[in-house]
C-alpha positions as CSV (number, residue, x, y, z in Angstrom):
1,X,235.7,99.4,19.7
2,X,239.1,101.0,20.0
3,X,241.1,101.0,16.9
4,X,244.2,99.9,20.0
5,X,242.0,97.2,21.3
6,X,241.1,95.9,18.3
7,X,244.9,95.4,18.0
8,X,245.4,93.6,20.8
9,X,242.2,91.1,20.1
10,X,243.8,90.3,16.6
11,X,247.3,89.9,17.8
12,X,245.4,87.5,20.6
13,X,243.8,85.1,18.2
14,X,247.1,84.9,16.0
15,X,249.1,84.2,18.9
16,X,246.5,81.7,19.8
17,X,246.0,79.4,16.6
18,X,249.8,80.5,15.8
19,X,250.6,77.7,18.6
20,X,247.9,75.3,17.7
21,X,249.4,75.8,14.4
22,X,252.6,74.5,15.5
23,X,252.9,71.8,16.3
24,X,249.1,70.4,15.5
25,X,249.3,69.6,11.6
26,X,253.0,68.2,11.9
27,X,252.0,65.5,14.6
28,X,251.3,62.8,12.7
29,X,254.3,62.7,11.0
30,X,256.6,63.0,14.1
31,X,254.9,60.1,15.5
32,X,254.8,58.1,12.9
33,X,259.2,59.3,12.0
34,X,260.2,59.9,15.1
35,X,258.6,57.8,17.9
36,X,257.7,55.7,15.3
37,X,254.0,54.7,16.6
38,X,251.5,52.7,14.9
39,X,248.3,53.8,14.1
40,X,246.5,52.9,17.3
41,X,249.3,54.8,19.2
42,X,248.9,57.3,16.4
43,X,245.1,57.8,17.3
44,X,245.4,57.6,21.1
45,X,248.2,60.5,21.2
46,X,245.4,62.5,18.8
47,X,242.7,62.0,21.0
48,X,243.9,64.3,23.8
49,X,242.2,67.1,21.9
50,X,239.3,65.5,22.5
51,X,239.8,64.6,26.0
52,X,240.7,68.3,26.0
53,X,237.4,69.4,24.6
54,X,235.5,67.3,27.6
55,X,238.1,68.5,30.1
56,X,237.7,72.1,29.0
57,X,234.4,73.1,30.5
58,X,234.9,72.3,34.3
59,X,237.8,74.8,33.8
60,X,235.8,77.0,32.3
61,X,233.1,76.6,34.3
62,X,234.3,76.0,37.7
63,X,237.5,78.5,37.5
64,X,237.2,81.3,34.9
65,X,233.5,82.3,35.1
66,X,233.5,82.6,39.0
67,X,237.6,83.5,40.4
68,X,239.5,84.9,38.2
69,X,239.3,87.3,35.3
70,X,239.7,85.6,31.8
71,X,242.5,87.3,30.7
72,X,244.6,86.3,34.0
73,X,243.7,82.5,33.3
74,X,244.6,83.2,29.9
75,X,247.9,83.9,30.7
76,X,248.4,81.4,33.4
77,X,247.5,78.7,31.2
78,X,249.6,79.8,28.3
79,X,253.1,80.2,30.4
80,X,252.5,76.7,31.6
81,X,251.8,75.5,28.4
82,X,254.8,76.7,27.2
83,X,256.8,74.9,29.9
84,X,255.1,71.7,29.2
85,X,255.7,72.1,25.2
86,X,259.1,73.1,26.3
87,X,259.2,69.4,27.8
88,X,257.9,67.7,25.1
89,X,260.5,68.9,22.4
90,X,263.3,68.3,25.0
91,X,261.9,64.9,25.3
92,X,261.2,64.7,21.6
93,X,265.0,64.2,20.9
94,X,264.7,61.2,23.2
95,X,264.5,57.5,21.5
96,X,263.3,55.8,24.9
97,X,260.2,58.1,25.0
98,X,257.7,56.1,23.8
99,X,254.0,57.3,22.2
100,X,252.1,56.3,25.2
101,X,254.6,58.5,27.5
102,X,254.4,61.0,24.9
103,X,250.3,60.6,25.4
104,X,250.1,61.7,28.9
105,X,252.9,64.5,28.0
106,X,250.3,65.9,25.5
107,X,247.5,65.1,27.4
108,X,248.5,67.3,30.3
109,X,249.3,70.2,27.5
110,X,245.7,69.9,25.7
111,X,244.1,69.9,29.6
112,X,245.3,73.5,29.3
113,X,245.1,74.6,25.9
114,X,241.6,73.7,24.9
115,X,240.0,75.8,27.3
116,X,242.2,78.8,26.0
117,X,240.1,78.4,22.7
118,X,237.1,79.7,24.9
119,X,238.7,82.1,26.9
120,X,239.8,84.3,24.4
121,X,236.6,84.2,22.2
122,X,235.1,85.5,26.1
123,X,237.8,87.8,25.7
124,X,236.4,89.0,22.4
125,X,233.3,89.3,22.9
126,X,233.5,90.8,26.0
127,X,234.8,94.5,24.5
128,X,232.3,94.3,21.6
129,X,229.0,95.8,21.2
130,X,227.7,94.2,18.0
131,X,229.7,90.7,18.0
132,X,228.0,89.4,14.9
133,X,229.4,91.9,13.1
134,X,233.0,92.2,15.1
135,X,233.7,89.3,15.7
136,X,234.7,87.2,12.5
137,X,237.2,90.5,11.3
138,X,239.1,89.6,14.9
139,X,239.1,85.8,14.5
140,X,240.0,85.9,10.9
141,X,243.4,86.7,12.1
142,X,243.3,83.1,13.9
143,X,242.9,81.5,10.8
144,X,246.1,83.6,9.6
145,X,248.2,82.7,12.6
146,X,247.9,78.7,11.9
147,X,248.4,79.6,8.3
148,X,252.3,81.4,9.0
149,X,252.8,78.6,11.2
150,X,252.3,76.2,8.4
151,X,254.3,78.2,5.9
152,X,257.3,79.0,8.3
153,X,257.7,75.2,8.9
154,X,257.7,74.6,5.2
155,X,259.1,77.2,3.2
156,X,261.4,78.6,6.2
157,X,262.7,76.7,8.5
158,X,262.1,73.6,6.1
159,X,261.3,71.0,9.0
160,X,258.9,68.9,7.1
161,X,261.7,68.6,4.3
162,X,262.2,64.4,3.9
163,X,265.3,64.7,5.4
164,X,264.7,67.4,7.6
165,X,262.1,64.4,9.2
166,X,264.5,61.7,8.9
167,X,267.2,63.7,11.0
168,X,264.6,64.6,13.7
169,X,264.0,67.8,13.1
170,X,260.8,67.6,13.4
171,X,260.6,68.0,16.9
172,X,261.5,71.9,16.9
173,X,257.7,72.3,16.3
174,X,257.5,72.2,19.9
175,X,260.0,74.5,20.5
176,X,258.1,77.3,18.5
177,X,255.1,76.3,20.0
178,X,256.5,76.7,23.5
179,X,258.6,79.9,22.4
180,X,255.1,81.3,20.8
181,X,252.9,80.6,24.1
182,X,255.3,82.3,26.6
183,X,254.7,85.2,24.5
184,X,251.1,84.7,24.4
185,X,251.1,83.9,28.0
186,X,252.8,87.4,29.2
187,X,250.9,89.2,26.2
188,X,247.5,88.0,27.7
189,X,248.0,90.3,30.9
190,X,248.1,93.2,28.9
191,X,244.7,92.4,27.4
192,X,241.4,94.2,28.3
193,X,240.1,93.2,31.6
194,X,237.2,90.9,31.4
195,X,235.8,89.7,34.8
196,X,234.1,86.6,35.8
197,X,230.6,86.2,34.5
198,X,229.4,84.7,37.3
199,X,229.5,85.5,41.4
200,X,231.3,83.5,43.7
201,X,229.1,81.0,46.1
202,X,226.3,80.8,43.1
203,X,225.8,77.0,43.1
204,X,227.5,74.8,40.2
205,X,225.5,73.2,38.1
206,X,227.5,70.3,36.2
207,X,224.7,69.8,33.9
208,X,225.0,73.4,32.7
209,X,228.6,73.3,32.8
210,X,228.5,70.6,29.9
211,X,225.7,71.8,28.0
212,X,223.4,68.9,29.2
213,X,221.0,71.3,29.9
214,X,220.2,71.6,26.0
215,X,219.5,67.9,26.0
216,X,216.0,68.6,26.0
217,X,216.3,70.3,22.7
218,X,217.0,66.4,21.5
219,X,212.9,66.4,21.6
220,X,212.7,67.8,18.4
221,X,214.0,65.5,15.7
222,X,215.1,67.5,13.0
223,X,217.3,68.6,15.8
224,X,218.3,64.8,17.3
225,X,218.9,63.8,13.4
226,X,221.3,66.5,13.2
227,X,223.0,66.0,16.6
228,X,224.1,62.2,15.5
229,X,225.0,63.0,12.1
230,X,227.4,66.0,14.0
231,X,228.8,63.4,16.0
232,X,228.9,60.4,12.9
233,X,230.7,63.1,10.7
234,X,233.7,64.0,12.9
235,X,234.6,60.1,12.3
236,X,235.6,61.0,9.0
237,X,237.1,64.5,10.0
238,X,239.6,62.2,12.5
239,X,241.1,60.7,9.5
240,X,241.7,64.2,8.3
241,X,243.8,65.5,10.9
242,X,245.6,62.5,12.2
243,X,246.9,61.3,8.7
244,X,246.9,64.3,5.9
245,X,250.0,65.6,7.3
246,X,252.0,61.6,7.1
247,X,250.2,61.2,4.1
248,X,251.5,63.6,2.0
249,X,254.6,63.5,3.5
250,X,255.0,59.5,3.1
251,X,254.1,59.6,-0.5
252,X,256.6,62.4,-1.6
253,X,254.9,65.9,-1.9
254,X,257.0,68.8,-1.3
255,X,256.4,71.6,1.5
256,X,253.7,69.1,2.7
257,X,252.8,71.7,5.9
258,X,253.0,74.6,4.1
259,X,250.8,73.5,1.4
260,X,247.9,72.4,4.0
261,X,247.9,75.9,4.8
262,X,245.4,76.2,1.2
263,X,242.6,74.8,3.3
264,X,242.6,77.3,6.2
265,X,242.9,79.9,3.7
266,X,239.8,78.5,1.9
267,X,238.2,78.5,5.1
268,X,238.1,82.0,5.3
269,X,236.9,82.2,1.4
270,X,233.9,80.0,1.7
271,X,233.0,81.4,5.2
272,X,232.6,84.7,3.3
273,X,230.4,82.7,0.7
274,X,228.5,80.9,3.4
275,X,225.7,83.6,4.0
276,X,224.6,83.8,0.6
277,X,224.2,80.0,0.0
278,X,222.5,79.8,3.4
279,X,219.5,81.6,2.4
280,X,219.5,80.7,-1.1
281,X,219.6,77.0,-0.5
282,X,218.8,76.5,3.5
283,X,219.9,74.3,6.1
284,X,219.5,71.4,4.8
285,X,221.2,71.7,1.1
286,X,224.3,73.3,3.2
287,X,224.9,70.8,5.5
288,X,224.8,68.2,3.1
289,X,227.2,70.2,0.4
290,X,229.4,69.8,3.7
291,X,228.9,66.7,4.1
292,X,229.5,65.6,0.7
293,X,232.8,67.0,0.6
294,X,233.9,65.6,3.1
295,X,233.6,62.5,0.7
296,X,235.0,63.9,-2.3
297,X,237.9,65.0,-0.6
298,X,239.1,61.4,0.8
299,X,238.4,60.2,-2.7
300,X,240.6,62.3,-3.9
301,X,243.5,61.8,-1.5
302,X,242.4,58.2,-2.2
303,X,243.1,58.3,-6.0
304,X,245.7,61.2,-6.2
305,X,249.6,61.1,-6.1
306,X,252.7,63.4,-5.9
307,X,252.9,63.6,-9.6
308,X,250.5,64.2,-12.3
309,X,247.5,64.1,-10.4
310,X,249.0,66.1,-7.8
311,X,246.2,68.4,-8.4
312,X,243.9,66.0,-7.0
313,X,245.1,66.4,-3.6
314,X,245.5,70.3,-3.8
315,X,241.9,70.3,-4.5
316,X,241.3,68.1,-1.6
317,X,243.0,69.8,0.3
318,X,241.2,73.1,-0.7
319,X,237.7,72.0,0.0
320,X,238.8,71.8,3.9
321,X,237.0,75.2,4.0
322,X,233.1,73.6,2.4
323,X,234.1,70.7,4.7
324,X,234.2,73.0,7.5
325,X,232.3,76.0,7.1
326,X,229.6,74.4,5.4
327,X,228.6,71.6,8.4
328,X,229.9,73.1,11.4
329,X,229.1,76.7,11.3
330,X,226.3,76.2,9.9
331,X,225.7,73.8,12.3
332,X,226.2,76.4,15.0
333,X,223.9,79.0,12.9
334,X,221.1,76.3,13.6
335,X,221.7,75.1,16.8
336,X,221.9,79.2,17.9
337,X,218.4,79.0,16.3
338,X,216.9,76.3,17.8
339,X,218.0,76.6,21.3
340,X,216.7,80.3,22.0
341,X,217.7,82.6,24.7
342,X,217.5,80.2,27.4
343,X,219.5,77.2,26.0
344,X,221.8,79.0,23.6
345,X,225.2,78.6,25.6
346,X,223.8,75.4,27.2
347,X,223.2,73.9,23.4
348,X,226.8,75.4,21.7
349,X,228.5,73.4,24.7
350,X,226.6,70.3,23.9
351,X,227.5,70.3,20.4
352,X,231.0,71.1,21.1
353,X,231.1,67.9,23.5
354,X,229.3,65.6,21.2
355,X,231.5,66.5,18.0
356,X,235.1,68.3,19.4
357,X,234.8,65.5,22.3
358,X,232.7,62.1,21.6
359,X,233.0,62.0,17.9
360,X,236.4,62.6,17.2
361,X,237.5,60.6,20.5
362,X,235.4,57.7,18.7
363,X,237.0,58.6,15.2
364,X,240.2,59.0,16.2
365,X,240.2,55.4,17.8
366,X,238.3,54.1,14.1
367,X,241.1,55.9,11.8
368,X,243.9,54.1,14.4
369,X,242.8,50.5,13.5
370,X,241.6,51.0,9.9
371,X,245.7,52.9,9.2
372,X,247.4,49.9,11.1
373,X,245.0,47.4,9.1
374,X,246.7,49.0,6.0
375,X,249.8,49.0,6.8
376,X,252.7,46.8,5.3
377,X,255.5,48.2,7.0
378,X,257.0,50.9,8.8
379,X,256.7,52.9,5.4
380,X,254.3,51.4,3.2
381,X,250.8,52.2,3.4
382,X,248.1,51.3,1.5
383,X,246.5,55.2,1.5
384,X,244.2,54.2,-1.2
385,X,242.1,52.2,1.4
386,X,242.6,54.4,4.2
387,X,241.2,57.4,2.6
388,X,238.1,55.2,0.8
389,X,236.9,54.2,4.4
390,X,236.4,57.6,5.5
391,X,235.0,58.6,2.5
392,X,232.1,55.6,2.6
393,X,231.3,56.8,6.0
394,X,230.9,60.7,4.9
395,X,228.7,59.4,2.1
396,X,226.5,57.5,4.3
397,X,226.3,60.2,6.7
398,X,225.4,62.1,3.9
399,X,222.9,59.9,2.1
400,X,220.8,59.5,6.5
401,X,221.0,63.2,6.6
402,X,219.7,63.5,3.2
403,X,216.9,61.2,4.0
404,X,215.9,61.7,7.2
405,X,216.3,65.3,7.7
406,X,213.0,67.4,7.5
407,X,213.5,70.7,5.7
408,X,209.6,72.0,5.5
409,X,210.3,72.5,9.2
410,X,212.9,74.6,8.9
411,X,211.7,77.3,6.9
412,X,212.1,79.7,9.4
413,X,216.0,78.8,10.4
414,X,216.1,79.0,6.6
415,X,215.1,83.1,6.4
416,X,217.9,84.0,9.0
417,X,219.3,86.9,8.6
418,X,223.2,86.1,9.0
């Protein structure tokens, strides 16, 4: 690959999670400050990533695989978005905008970003020869765009500052979003042409579209076991993104975005670790070291606080990357593995559906009602409970995994060479 188009793939995938970055960690708390939405309008407004994630195919698969090259879409889809984020921090400032206005405001934005996510991993991979070994050096640099996005709201522009929220500042998130996808939307016509995959007039096949197609894979029931925990675990994850960000805000830590930026940087750590523990320890041991983080980590937002056991929530905060890296890519490692040639894209969409789309939509909903149950008032929260909920589901996701999961079968997923 060209040293210059190398360039332009990593300034693509900062752009890209640069805008994600945003505006995505910081929602909660506007909601919650600014709109001031309960939890169930908390979780609906959340839940447009997911309907996102189902929406996002049919785009895909109906538009930018057949018309139009995928840079062009890219573009198109960016420099609207960045009209409709416009909107939203314009409305933002407006105290008669309630969250479930707000919902179909977002709604219509994730509609057009989630499929970006795809498009410009198509993008990628389309200029590489060798993409297992390319690719994770270009989307590293995703990884570092949310982390300056996080940073630059809390150490320099100091939005997330309690006061900073209270005055409604909070809402310029949407401005750097919007200002960051016009750029990325004029930026992605100067990208490397990458035509449509597939010829105009060939029939559609919904069922391939969505990944269904890999529902016979469901057969084998190592592979069905892990399917339903991937969708039973993202309940858990919900909690995660829908109420870190008010959480450590509402109980007084300083630079609250800024410092969630430690988990996308251990992301990139324990993805470097991730090889080695895969074939020293296999499928299964991996997954559930994922899994049960995902446990320890609530317990430890659940018993830590702003001032001496503030430590407790940095290292919850840090084991986002075994939370992540450990179950899902792994999980993608496997289900590569499983599905073979014919049902490898079919099977990555399925998963993406029943995790990205069903089980965070479900989760999303769950974490809604259990933080409104726990709430006193239109600051007090009872976080201990909030974060012990999620954590008893990880651990019992953890404990049917553990059980019901068939590693002798696996032996040869478990010599991969990755």
């Amino acid at each position: 690959m060209k040293s210059t188009t190398r360039l332009q793939l990593s300034v693509m995938m900062f752009i890209e999670f640069f805008i994600w970055g945003a505006w995505y960690v910081t929602l909660g708390t506007f909601l919650v400050n600014n709109l001031h939405a309960n939890g169930a309008q908390t979780g609906s407004v959340f839940s447009t990533q997911s309907w996102g994630a189902i929406i996002a195919p049919f785009i895909i698969g109906l538009i930018a695989d057949r018309y139009f090259n995928a840079e062009k879409i890219l573009g198109v889809l960016h420099l609207v978005g960045a009209a409709l984020m416009f909107y939203i921090y314009r409305s933002g400032g407006i105290t008669s905008v309630y969250p479930e206005i707000f919902f179909y405001y977002l709604l219509a934005y994730m509609i057009l970003y989630m499929p970006t996510l795809a498009l410009v991993n198509s993008i990628s991979f389309n200029q590489m020869k060798d993409p297992e070994k390319e690719f994770s050096s270009i989307r590293v640099w995703g990884t570092i765009g949310w982390i300056v996005a996080g940073l630059l709201i809390s150490f320099v522009f100091l939005w997330d500052a309690e006061a900073n929220v209270k005055a409604g500042l909070m809402k310029n998130t949407f401005l750097l979003a919007s200002v960051a996808s016009l750029v990325m939307g004029l930026f992605s016509f100067t990208l490397p042409k990458t035509p449509p995959k597939v010829a105009p007039g060939t029939k559609v096949k919904i069922s391939e579209i969505l990944g269904l197609d890999a529902l016979k894979l469901l057969k084998n029931t190592n592979f069905l076991i892990f399917f339903i925990a991937s969708i039973l675990i993202c309940i858990p994850l919900a909690f995660y993104y829908q109420n870190a960000n008010p959480f450590l805000s509402n109980i007084g830590v300083t630079n609250p975005t800024g410092k969630m930026t430690i988990g996308q940087a251990s992301e990139v750590f324990f993805l470097l670790l991730l090889p080695v523990f895969f074939k020293k320890f296999g499928i299964k041991k991996t997954i559930l070291v994922g899994m049960l983080a995902w446990a320890l980590r609530y317990a430890l937002f659940a018993y830590g606080n702003a001032g001496e056991l503030s430590f407790m929530l940095i290292t919850g905060i840090a084991l986002h990357g075994v939370c992540y890296d450990f179950f899902f890519v792994t999980g993608q490692i496997y289900t590569n593995s499983k599905a073979g040639v014919k049902y490898k894209s079919a099977a990555q969409g399925l998963i993406t559906l029943a995790t990205y789309g069903v089980g965070m939509l479900i989760g999303f909903k769950i974490a809604g009602l259990i933080t409104d149950m726990y709430t006193t008032s239109d600051t007090l929260f009872n976080w201990k409970m909030i974060w012990i909920i999620p954590s008893a589901i990880s651990l019992v996701v953890f404990l049917l995994f553990a059980i019901s999961f068939n590693e002798k079968k696996e032996k040869s997923i478990n010599n991969l060479n990755i």
